[in-house]
C-alpha angles and dihedrals in degrees: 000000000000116000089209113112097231092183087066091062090065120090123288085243093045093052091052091055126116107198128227118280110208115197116280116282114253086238090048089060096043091060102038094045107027095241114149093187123054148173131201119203096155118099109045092249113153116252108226108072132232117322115262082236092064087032085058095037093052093057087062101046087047087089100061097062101119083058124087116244113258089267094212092052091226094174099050094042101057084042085060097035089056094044093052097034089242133121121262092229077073088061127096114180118219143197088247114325094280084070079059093052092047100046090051099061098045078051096046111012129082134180089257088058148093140232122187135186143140133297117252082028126136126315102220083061098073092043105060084038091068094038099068086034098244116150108255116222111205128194129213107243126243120219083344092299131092111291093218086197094063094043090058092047092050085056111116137171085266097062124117108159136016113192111215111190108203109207093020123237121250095007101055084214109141135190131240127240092248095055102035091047093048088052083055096052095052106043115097109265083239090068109081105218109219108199101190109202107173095143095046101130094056099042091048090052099045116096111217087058093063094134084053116132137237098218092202095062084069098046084095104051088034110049084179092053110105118182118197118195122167132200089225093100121017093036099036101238103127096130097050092051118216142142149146155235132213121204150133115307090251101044081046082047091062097033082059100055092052098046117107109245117254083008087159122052122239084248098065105036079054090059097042095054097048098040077053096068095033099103095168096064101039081051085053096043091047091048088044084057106051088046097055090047098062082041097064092029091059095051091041089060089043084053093048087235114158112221136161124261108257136202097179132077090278144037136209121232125201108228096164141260088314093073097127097057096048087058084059109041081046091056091059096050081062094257111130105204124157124243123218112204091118087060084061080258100119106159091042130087115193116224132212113225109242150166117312084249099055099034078059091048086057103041081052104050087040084055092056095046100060096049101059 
């Protein structure tokens, strides 16, 4: 065994990482605490499953395995070009949007710039920030959400990107078109402006975010402007990894050059082209959604729970400076939740929106726990 200490070869910023911790995995829970049935309602994946029609439309593409991808994703991205009324050549395809995120800053950031973005944002922005050992600027939050005065003001002449969540993750706070727009107007043209929405489709069909955005429609009149989406929630997609980005054609142009080819397998750009066009399931999982909101809302306010308005696929729920303990007590009782200390959030857990049946499972477990 070498007595050299390999770690310390890494990069100063890379050394200082922590990396990213995803909920824990249903399998995980079953060995470490003996339950035999479990729930997972942490990571914001939609409930539903996949759509019959990928299901379908993976058998087929089963066969070509042996094959590459077709490493510049030609099918999805005319599917998306023609959705949004862009081009495709605006359209960078990801391993999931974080691939986006991190692509965009080794094509962009160097170690003599900035990043800045919100407080309680996030967690995957101030990792790529170090990575590539850019200073991170953070913000304090408003309401739990991005305060879009004091990010102007945290603008320098060593800025190069800012990340906006809308709606934010894990807060499910969003910002309006009046505010968000005004920030745009008045951000230099030399900050790229990431909008990362991730959770669009619920927030757009949600209500009470009427006044909420559709950051493509800007790209033109923002050449700076770079939205994000992923197939991961809305279109249930989380295990096949893709997503996308929509810019201008130069910044697409650089974001392309760094990109890593056939970064997405043929599997998943399959089943993104075809949950695109599946109309039918995005309309149940949205309906699913707004009815296990009010469902967990309601007992939440039967339970005197404080928790903040949400506009995503999940909400988070005060229950008090033993969080930590009810996640666990809750683990045992076979509910998987996720808990957000380390969003400066120590007395919240974020919960994923399920099934009627499982968003029982947990009201009734959470139930349990506190009154112990």
């Amino acid at each position: 065994m070498s007595d050299c200490d390999l770690f310390s070869l890494a990069t100063k910023s890379v050394q200082a990482l922590s990396p990213y911790q995803p909920g824990k995995p249903i399998d995980e829970l079953k060995r470490e605490y003996g339950v035999s049935e479990v729930i997972k309602l942490a990571s914001n994946e939609n409930p539903l499953g996949p759509s019959d029609k990928v299901i379908s439309a993976l058998r087929v593409e089963l066969a070509e395995l042996s094959r590459y991808p077709d490493g510049n994703a030609f099918a999805l991205k005319k599917a998306l070009a023609n959705k949004h009324s862009v081009e495709s050549e605006q359209i960078t395809i990801g391993n999931g949007s974080n691939d986006i995120l991190e692509i965009l800053t080794r094509a962009f950031v160097t170690p003599e710039h900035e990043i800045i973005f919100s407080q309680h944002a996030f967690a995957v922005y101030p990792i790529v920030t170090q990575a590539v050992g850019a200073k991170a600027v953070v913000v304090p939050a408003k309401n739990w959400g991005h305060d879009l005065d004091a990010m102007q003001q945290a603008i320098t002449d060593k800025t190069r990107v800012i990340f906006i969540a809308n709606p934010n993750n894990p807060t499910g706070t969003w910002l309006g078109k009046k505010e968000l727009f005004s920030f745009l107007q008045q951000t230099p043209e030399n900050v790229l402006v990431v909008l990362d929405e991730a959770y669009f489709d619920f927030a757009s069909d949600d209500l009470s975010a009427k006044d909420y955005p559709n950051g493509i429609e800007w790209i033109k009149q923002f050449p700076n402007l770079i939205v994000t989406r992923t197939f991961s929630k809305a279109y249930g997609l989380a295990g096949l990894r893709v997503g996308y980005s929509v810019s201008d054609l130069q910044v697409a142009d650089a974001l392309n050059r760094v990109r890593q080819p056939f970064n997405v397998n043929s599997l998943a750009l399959k089943a993104a082209e075809v949950a695109l066009a599946d109309v039918d399931y995005l309309e149940a999982g949205l309906k699913l959604n707004t009815q296990g909101m009010r469902q967990l809302i309601s007992a939440f306010d039967k339970m005197a729970l404080s928790y903040i308005p949400s506009v995503g696929n999940f909400i988070c729920v005060n229950v008090g400076a033993d969080a930590m303990k009810v996640y666990d007590d809750l683990l045992y009782e076979g509910v998987i939740v996720r808990p957000v200390a380390n969003y400066e959030m120590p007395e919240y857990l974020r919960i994923t929106i399920g099934t009627k049946k499982e968003n029982d499972r947990f009201i009734t477990a959470l139930k349990k726990v506190l009154n112990k």
